[in-house]
LOMIVO-256632 format. One record per residue: residue number from 0; x, y, z of N, C-alpha, C in turn. Coordinates in Angstrom, 3 decimals. Each point is the difference from the previous one (the first is absolute). Layout:
N
sese seq=NUM | nX=X | nY=Y | nZ=Z | caX=X | caY=Y | caZ=Z | cX=X | cY=Y | cZ=Z
...
REM end
This chain:
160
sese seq=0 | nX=100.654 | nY=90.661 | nZ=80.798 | caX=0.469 | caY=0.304 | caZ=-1.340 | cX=-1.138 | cY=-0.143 | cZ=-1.005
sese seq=1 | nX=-0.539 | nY=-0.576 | nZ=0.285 | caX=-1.474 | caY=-0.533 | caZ=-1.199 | cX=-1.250 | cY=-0.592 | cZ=0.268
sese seq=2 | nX=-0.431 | nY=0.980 | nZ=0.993 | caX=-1.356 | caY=-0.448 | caZ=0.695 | cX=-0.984 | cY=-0.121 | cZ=-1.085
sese seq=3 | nX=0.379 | nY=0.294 | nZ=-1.377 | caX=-1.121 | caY=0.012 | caZ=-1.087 | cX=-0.082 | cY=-1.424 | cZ=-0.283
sese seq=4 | nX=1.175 | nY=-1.154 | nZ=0.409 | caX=0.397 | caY=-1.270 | caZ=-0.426 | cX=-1.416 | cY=-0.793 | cZ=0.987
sese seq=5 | nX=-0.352 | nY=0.681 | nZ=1.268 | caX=-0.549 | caY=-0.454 | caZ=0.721 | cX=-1.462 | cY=-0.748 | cZ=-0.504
sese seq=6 | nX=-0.398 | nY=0.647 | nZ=-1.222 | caX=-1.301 | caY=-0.113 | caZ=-0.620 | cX=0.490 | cY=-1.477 | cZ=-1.108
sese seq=7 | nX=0.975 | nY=0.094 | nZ=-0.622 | caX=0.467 | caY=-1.233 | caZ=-0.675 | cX=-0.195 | cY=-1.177 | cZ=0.999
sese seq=8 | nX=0.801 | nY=0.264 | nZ=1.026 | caX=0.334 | caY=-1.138 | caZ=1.347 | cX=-1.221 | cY=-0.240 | cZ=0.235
sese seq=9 | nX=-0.871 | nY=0.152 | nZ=0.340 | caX=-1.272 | caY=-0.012 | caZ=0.405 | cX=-0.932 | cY=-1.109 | cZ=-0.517
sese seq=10 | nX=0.156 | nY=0.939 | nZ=-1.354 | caX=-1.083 | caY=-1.341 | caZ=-0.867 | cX=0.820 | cY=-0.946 | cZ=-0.308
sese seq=11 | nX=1.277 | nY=-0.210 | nZ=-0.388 | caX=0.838 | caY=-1.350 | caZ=0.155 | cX=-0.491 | cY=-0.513 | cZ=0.909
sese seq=12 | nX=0.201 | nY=0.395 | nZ=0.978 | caX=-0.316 | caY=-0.771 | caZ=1.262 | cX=-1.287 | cY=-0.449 | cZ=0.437
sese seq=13 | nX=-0.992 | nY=0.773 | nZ=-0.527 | caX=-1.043 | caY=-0.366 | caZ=0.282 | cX=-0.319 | cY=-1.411 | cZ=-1.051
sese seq=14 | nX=0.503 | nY=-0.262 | nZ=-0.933 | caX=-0.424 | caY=-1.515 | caZ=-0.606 | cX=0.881 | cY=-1.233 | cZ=0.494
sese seq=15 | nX=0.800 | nY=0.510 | nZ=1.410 | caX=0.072 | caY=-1.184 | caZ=0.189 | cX=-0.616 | cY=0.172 | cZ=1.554
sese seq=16 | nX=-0.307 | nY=0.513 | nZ=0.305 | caX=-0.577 | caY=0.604 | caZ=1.459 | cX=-1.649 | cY=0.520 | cZ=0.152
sese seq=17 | nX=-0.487 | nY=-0.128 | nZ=-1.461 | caX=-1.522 | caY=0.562 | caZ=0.472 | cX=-0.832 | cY=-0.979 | cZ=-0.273
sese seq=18 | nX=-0.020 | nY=-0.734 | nZ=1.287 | caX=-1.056 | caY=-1.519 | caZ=0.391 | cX=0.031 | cY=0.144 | cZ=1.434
sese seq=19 | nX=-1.645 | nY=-0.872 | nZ=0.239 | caX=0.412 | caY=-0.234 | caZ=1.170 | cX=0.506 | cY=-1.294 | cZ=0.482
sese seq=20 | nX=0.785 | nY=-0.348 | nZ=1.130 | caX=0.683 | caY=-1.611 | caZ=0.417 | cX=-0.385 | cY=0.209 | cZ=1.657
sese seq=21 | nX=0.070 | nY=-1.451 | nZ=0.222 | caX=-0.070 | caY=-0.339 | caZ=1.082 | cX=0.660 | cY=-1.233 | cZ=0.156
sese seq=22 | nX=1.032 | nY=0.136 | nZ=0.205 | caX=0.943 | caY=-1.896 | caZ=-0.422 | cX=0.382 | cY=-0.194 | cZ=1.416
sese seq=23 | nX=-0.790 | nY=-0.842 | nZ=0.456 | caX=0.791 | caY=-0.481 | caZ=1.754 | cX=1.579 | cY=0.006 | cZ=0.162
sese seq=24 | nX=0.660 | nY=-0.575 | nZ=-1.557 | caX=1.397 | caY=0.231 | caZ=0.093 | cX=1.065 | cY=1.691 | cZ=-0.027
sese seq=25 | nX=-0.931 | nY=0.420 | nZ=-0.114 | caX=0.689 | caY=1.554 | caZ=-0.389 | cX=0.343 | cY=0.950 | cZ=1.486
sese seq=26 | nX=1.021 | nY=0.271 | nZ=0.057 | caX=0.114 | caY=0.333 | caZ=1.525 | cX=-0.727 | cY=0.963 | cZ=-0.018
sese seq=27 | nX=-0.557 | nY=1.176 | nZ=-0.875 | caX=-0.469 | caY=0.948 | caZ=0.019 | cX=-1.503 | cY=-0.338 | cZ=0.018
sese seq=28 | nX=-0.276 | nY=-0.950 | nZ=-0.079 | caX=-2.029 | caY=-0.475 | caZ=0.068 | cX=-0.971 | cY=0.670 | cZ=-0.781
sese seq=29 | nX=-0.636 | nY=0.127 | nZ=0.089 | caX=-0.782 | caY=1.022 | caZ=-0.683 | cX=0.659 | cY=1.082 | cZ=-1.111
sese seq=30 | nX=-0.510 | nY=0.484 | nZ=-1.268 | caX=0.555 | caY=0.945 | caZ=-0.704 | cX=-0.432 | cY=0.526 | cZ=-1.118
sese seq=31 | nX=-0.657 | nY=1.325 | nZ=0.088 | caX=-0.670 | caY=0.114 | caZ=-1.334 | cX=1.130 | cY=1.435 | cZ=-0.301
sese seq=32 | nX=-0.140 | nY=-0.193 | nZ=-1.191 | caX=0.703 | caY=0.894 | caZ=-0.928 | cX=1.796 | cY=0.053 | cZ=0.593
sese seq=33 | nX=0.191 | nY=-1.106 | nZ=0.355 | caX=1.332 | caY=-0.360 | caZ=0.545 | cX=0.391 | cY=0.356 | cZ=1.585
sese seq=34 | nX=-1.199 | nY=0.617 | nZ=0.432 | caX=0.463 | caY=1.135 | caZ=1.265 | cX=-0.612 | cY=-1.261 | cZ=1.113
sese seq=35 | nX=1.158 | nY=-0.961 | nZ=0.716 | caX=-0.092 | caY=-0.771 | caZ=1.093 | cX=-1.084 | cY=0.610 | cZ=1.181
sese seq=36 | nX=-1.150 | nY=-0.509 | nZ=0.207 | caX=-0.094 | caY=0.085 | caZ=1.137 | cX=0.528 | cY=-0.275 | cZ=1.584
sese seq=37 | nX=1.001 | nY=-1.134 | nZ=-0.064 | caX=0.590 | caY=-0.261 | caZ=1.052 | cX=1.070 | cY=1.673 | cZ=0.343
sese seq=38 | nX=0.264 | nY=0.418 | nZ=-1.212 | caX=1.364 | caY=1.114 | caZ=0.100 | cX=-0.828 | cY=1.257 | cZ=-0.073
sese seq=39 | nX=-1.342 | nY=0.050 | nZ=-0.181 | caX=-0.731 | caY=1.584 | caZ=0.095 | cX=-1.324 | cY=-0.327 | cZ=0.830
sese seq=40 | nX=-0.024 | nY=-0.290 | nZ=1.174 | caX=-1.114 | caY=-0.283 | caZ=0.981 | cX=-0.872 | cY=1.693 | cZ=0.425
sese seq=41 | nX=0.907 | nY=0.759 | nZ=-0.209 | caX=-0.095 | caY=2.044 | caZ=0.196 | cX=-1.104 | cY=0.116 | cZ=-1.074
sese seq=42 | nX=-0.454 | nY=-0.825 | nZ=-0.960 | caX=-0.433 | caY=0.520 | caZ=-1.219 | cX=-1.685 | cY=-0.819 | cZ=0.182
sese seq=43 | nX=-1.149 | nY=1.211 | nZ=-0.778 | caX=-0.965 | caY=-0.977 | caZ=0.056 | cX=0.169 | cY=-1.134 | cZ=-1.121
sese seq=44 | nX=-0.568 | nY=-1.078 | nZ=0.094 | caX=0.120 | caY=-1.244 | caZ=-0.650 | cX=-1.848 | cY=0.013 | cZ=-0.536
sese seq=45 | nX=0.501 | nY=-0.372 | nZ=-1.325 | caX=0.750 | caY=-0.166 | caZ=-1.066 | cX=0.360 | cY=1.535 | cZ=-0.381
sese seq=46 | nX=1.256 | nY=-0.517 | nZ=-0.471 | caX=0.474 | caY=1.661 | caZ=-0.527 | cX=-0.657 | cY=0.199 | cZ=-1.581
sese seq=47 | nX=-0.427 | nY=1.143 | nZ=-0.089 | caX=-0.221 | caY=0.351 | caZ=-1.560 | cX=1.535 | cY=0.179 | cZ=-0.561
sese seq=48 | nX=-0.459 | nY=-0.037 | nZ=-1.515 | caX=1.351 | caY=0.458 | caZ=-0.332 | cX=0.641 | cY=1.489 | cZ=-0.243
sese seq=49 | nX=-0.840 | nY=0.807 | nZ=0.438 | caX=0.211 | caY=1.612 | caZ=0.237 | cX=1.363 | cY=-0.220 | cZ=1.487
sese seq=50 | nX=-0.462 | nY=-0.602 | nZ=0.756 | caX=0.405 | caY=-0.463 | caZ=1.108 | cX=1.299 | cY=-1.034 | cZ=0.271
sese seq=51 | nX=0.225 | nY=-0.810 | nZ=-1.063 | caX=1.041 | caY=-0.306 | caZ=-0.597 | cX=1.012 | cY=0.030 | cZ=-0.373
sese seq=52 | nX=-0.584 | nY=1.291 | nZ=-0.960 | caX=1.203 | caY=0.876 | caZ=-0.781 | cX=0.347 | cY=0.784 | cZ=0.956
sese seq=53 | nX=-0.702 | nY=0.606 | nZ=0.560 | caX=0.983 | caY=1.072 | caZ=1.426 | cX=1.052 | cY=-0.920 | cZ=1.170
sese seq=54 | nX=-0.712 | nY=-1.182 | nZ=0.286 | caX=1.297 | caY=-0.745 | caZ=0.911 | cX=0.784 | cY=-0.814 | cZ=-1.119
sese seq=55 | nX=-0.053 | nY=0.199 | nZ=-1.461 | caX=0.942 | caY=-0.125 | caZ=-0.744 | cX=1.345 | cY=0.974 | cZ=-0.223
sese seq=56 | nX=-0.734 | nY=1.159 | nZ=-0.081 | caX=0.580 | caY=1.138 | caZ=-0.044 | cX=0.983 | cY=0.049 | cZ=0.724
sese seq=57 | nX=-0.742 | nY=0.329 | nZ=1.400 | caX=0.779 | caY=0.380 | caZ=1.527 | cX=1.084 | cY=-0.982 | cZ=0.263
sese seq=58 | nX=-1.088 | nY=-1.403 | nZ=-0.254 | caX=1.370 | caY=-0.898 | caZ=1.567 | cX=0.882 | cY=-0.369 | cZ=-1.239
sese seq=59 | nX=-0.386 | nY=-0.355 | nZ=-1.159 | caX=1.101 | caY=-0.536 | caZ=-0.679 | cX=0.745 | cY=0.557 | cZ=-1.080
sese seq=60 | nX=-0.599 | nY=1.368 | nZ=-0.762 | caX=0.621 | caY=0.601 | caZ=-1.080 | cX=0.908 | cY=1.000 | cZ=0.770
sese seq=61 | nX=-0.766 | nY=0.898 | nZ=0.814 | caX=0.849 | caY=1.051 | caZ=1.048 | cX=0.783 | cY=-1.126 | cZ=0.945
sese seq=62 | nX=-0.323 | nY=-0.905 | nZ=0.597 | caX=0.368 | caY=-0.532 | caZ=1.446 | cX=0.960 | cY=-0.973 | cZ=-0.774
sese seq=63 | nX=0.145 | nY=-0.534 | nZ=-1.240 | caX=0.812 | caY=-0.487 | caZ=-0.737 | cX=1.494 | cY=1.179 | cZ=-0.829
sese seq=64 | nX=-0.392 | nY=0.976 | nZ=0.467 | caX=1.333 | caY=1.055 | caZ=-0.628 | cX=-0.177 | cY=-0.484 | cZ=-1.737
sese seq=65 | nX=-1.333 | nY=0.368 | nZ=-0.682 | caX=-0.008 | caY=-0.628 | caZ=-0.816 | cX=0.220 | cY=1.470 | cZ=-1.282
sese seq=66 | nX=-0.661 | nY=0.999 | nZ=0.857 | caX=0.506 | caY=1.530 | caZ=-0.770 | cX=1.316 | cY=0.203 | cZ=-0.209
sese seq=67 | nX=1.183 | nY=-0.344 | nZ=0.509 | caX=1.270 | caY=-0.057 | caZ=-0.176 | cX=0.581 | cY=-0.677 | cZ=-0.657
sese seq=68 | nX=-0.663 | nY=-1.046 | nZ=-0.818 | caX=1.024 | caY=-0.868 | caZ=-1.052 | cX=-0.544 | cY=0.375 | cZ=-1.879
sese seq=69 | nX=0.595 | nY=-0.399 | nZ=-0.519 | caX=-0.185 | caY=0.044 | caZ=-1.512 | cX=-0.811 | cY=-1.021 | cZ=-0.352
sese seq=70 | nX=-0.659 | nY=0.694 | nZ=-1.064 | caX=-0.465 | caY=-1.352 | caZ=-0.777 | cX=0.711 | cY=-1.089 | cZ=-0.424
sese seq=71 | nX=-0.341 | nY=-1.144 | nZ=-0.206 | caX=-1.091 | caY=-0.658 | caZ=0.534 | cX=0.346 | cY=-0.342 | cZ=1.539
sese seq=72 | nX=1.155 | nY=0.191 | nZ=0.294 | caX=-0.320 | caY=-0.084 | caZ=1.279 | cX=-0.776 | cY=-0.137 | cZ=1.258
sese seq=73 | nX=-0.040 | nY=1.135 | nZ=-0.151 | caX=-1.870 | caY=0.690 | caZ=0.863 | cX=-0.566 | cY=-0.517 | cZ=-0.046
sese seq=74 | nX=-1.000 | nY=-0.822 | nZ=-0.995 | caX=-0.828 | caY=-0.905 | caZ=-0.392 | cX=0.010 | cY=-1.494 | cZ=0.522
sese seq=75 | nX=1.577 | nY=-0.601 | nZ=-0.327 | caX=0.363 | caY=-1.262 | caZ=0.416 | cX=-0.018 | cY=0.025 | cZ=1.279
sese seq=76 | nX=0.632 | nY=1.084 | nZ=1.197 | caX=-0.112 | caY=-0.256 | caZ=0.934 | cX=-1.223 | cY=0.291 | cZ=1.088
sese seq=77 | nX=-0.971 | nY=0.895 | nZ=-0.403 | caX=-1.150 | caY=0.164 | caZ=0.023 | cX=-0.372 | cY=-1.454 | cZ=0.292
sese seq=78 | nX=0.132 | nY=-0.574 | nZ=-1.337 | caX=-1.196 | caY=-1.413 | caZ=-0.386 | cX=1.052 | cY=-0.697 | cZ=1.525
sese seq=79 | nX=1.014 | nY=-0.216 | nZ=0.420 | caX=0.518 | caY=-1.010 | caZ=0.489 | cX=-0.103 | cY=0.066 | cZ=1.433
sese seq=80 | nX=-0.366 | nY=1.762 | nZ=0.459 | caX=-0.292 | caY=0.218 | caZ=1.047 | cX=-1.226 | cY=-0.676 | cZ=0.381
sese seq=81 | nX=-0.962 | nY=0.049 | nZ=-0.794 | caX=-1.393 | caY=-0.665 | caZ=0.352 | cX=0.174 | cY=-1.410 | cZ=-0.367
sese seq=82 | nX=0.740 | nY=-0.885 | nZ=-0.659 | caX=0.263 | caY=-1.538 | caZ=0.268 | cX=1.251 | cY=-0.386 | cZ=-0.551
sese seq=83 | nX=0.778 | nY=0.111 | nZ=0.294 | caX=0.556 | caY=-0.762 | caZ=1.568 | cX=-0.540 | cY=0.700 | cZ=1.524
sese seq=84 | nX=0.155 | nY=1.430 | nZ=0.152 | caX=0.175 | caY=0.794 | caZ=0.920 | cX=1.051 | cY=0.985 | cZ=-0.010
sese seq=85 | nX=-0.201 | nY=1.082 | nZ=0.953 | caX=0.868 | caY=1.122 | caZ=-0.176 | cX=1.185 | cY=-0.810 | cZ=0.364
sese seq=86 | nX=0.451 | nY=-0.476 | nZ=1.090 | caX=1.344 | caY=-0.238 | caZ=0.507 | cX=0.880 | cY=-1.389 | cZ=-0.874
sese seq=87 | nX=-1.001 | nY=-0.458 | nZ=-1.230 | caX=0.790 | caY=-0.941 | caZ=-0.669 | cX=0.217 | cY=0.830 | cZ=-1.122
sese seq=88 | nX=-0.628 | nY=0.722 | nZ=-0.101 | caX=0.015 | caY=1.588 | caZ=-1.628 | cX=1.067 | cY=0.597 | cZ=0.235
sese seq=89 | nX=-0.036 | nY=0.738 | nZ=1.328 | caX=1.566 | caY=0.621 | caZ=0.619 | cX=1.105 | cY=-0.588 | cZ=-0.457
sese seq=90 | nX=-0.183 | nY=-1.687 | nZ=0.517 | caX=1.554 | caY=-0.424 | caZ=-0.201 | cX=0.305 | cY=-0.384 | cZ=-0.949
sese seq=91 | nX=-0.862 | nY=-0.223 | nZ=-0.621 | caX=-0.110 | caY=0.189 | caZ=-2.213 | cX=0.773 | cY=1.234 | cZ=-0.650
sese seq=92 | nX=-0.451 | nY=1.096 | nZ=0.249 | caX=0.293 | caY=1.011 | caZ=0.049 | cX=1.250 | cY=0.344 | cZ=0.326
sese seq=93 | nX=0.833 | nY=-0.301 | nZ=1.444 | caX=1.105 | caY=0.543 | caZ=0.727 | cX=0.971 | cY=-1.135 | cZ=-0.657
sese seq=94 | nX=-0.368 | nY=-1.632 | nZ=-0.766 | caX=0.890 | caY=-0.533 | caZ=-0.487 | cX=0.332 | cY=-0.411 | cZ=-1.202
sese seq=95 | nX=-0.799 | nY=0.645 | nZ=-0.789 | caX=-0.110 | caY=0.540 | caZ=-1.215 | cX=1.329 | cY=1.496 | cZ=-0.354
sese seq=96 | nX=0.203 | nY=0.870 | nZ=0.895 | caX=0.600 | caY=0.599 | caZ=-0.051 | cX=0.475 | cY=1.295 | cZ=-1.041
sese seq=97 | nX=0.619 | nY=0.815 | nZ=-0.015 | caX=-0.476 | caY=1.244 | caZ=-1.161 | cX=0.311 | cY=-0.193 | cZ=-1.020
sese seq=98 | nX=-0.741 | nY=-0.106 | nZ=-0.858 | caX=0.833 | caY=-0.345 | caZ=-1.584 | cX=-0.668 | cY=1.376 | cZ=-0.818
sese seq=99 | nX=1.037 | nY=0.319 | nZ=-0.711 | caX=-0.695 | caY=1.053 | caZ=-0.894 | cX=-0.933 | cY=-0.443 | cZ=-1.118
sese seq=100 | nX=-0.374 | nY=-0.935 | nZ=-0.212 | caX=-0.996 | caY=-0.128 | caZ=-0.700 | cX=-0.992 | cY=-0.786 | cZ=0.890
sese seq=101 | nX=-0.741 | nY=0.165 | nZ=0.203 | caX=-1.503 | caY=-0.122 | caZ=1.022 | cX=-0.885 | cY=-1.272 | cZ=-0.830
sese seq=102 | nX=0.206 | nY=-0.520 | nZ=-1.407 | caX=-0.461 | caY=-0.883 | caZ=-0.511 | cX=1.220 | cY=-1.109 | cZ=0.394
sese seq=103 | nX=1.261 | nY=0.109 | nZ=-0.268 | caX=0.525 | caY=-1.362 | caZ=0.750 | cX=-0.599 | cY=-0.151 | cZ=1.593
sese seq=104 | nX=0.574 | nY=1.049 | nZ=0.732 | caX=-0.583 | caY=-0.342 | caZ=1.363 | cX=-1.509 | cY=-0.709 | cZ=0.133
sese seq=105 | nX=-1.095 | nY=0.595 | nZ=-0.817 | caX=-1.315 | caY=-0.474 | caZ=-0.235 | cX=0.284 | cY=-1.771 | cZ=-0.086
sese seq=106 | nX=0.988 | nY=-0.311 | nZ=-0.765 | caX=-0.030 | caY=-1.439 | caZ=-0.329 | cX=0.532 | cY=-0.659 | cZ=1.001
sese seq=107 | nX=1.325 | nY=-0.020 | nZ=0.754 | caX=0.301 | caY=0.013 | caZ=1.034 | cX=-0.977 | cY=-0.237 | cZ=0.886
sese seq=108 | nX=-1.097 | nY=1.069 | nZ=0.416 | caX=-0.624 | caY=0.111 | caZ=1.014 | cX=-1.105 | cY=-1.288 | cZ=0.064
sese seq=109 | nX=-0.263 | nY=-0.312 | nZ=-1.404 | caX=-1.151 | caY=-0.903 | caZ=0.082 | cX=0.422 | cY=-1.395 | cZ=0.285
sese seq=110 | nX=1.529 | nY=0.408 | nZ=-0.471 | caX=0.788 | caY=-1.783 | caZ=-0.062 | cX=-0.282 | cY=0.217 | cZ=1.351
sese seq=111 | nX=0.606 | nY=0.642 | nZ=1.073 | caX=-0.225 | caY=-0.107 | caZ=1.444 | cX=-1.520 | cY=-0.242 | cZ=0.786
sese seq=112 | nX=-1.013 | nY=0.674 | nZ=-0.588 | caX=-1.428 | caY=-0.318 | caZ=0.300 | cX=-0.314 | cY=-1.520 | cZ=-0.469
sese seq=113 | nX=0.447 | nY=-0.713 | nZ=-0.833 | caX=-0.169 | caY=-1.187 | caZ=-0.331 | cX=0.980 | cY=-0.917 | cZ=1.330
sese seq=114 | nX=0.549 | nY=0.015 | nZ=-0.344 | caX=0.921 | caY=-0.460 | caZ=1.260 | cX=-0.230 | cY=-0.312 | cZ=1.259
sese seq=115 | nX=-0.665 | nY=1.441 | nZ=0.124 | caX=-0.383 | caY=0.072 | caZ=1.511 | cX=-1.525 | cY=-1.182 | cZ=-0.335
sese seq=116 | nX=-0.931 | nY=0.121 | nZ=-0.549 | caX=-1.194 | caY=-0.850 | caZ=-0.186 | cX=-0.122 | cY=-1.852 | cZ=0.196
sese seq=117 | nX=1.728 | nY=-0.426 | nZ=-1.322 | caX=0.689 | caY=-1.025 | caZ=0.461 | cX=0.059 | cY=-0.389 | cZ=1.766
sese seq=118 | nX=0.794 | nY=0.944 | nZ=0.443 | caX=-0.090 | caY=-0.133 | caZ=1.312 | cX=-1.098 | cY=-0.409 | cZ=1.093
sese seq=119 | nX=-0.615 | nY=1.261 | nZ=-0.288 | caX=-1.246 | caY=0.096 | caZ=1.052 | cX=-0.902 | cY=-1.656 | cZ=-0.507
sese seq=120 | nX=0.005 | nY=-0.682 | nZ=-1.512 | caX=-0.830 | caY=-1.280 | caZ=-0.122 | cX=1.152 | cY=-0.926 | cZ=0.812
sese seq=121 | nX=1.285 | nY=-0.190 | nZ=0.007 | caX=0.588 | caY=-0.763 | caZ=1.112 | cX=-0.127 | cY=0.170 | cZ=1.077
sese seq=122 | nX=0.099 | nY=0.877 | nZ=0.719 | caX=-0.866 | caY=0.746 | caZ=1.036 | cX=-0.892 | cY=-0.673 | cZ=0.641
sese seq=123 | nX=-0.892 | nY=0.112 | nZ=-0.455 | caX=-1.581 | caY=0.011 | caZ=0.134 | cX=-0.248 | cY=-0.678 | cZ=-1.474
sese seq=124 | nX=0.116 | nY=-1.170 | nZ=-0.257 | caX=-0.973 | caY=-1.643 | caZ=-1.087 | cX=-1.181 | cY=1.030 | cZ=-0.413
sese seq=125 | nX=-0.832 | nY=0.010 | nZ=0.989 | caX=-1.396 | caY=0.592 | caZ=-0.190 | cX=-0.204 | cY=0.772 | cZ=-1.259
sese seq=126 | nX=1.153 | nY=1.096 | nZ=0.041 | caX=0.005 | caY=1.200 | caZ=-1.047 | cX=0.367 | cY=-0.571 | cZ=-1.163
sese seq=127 | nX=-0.182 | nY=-1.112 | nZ=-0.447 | caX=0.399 | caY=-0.632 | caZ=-1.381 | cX=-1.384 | cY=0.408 | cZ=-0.922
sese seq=128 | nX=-0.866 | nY=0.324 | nZ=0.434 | caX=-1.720 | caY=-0.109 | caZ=-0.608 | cX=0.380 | cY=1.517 | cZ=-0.415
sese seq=129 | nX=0.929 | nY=0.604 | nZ=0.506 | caX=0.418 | caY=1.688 | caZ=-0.666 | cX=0.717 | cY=0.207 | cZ=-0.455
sese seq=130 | nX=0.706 | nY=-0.573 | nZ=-0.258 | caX=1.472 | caY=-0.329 | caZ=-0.975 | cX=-0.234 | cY=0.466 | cZ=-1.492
sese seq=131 | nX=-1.063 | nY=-0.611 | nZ=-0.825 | caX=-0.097 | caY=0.299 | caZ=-0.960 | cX=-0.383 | cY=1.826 | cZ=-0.150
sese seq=132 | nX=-0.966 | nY=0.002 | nZ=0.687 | caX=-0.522 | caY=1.166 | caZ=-0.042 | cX=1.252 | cY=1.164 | cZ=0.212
sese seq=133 | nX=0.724 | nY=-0.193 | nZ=0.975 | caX=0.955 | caY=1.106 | caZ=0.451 | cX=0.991 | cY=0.509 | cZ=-1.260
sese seq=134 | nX=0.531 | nY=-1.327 | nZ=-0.141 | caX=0.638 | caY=-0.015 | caZ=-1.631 | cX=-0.274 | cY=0.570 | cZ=-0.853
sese seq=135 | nX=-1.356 | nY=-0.322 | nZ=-0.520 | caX=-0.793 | caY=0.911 | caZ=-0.910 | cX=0.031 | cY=1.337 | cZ=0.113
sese seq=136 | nX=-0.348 | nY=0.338 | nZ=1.214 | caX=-0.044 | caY=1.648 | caZ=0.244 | cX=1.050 | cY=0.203 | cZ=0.050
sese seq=137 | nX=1.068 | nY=0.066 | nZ=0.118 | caX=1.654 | caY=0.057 | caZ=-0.304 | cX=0.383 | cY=0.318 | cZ=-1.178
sese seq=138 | nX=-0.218 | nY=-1.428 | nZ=-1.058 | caX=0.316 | caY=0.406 | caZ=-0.942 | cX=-1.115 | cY=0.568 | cZ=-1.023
sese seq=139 | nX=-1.405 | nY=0.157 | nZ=0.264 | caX=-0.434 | caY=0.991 | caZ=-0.490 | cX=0.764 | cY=1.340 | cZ=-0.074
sese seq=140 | nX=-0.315 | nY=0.207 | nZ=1.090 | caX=0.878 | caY=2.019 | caZ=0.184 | cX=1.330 | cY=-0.267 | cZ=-0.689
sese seq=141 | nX=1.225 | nY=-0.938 | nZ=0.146 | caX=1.062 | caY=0.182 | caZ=-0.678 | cX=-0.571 | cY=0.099 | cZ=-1.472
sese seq=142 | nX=-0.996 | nY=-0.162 | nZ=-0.634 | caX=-0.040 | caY=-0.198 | caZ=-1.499 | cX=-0.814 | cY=1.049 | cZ=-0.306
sese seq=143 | nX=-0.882 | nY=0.215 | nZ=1.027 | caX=-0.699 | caY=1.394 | caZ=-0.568 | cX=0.585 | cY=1.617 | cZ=0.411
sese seq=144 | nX=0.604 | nY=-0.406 | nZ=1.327 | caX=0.582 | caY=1.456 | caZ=0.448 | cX=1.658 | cY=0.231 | cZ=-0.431
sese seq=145 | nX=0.564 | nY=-1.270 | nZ=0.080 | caX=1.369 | caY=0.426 | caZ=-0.401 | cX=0.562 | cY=-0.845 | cZ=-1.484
sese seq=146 | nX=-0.045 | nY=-1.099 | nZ=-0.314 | caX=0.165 | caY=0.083 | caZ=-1.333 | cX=-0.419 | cY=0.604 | cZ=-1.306
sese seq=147 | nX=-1.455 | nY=0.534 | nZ=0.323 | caX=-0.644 | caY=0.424 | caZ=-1.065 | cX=0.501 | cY=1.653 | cZ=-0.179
sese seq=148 | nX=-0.173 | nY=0.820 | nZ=1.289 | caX=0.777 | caY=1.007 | caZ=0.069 | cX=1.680 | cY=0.643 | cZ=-0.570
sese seq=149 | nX=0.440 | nY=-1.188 | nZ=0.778 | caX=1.289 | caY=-0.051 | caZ=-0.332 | cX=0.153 | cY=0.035 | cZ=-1.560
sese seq=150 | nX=-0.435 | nY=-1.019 | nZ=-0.380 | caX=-0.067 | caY=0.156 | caZ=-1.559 | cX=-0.455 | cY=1.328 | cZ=-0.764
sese seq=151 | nX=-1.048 | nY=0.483 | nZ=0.660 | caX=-0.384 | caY=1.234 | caZ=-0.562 | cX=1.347 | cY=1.338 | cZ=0.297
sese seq=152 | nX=0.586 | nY=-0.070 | nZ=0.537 | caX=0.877 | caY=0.719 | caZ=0.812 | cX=1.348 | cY=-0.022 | cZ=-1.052
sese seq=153 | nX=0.224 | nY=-1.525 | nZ=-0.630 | caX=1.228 | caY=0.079 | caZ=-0.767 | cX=-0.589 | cY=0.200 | cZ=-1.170
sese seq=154 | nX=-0.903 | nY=-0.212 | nZ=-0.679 | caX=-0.707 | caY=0.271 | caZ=-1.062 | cX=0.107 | cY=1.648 | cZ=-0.842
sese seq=155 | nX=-0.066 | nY=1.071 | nZ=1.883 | caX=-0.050 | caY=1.377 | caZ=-0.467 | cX=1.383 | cY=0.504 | cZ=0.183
sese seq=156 | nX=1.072 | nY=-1.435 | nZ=0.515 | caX=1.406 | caY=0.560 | caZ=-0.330 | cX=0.318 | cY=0.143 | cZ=1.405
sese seq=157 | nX=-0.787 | nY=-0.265 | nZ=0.564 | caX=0.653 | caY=0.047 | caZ=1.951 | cX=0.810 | cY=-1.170 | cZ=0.166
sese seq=158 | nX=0.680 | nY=-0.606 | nZ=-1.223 | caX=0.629 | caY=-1.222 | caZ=0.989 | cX=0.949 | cY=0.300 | cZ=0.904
sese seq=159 | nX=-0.073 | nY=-1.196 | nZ=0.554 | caX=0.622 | caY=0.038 | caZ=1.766 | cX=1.286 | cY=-0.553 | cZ=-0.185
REM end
């Protein structure tokens, strides 16, 4: 639906994703520009970020069904495919459920991405050193992609 969104998603994503890490705790090990080496071994290492953006593209904007949703949608689940992962984004997504307005669901969706984060630090103690961070990127995007929007949206008389 809005592969043009793909270029927004991108550089969002890239300020919380364009570093490199190497945290012994991170199941993914190694990671520059967010792209796990443990999960892309096919790829030369270090990836540029030309290189990046295409297994951004592919595995997670296309491989995320991310052309098929509305704004902000697309975007949110984009970002959630690449952290949490696709199969915790999915079930964000599938339990979130259809709402005609795509900014409640947006809110919804993040309450559930938070949730799930809660979890995974009971889980796994370890992941407490990411807690803050995950949060942040959460409610960043809720404030820049869907409240601020949203607002712009009732402003020109689209209220929902």
């Amino acid at each position: 639906m809005a592969r043009a969104n793909f270029l927004s998603a991108i550089a969002m994503l890239r300020e919380w994703e364009g570093y490199k890490s190497d945290d012994p705790d991170d199941p993914g090990g190694a990671t520059v520009f967010g792209i796990a080496r443990a999960f892309h071994r096919d790829i030369p290492w270090p990836p540029t970020w030309e290189q990046a953006q295409q297994i951004y593209l592919v595995e997670y904007w296309i491989g995320g069904g991310c052309d098929s949703l509305p704004f902000p949608m697309d975007m949110l689940h984009f970002d959630s495919c690449v952290n949490p992962g696709i199969g915790a984004a999915t079930k964000f997504l599938h339990d979130t459920g259809d709402h005609s307005d795509p900014y409640k669901r947006a809110v919804e969706y993040i309450d559930l991405r938070l949730r799930y984060y809660l979890n995974v630090v009971k889980k796994r103690p370890v992941s407490r050193k990411y807690l803050a961070g995950w949060t942040s990127r959460s409610l960043d995007f809720l404030e820049r992609q869907v409240l601020t929007q949203w607002a712009l949206e009732e402003t020109k008389g689209g209220n929902r």
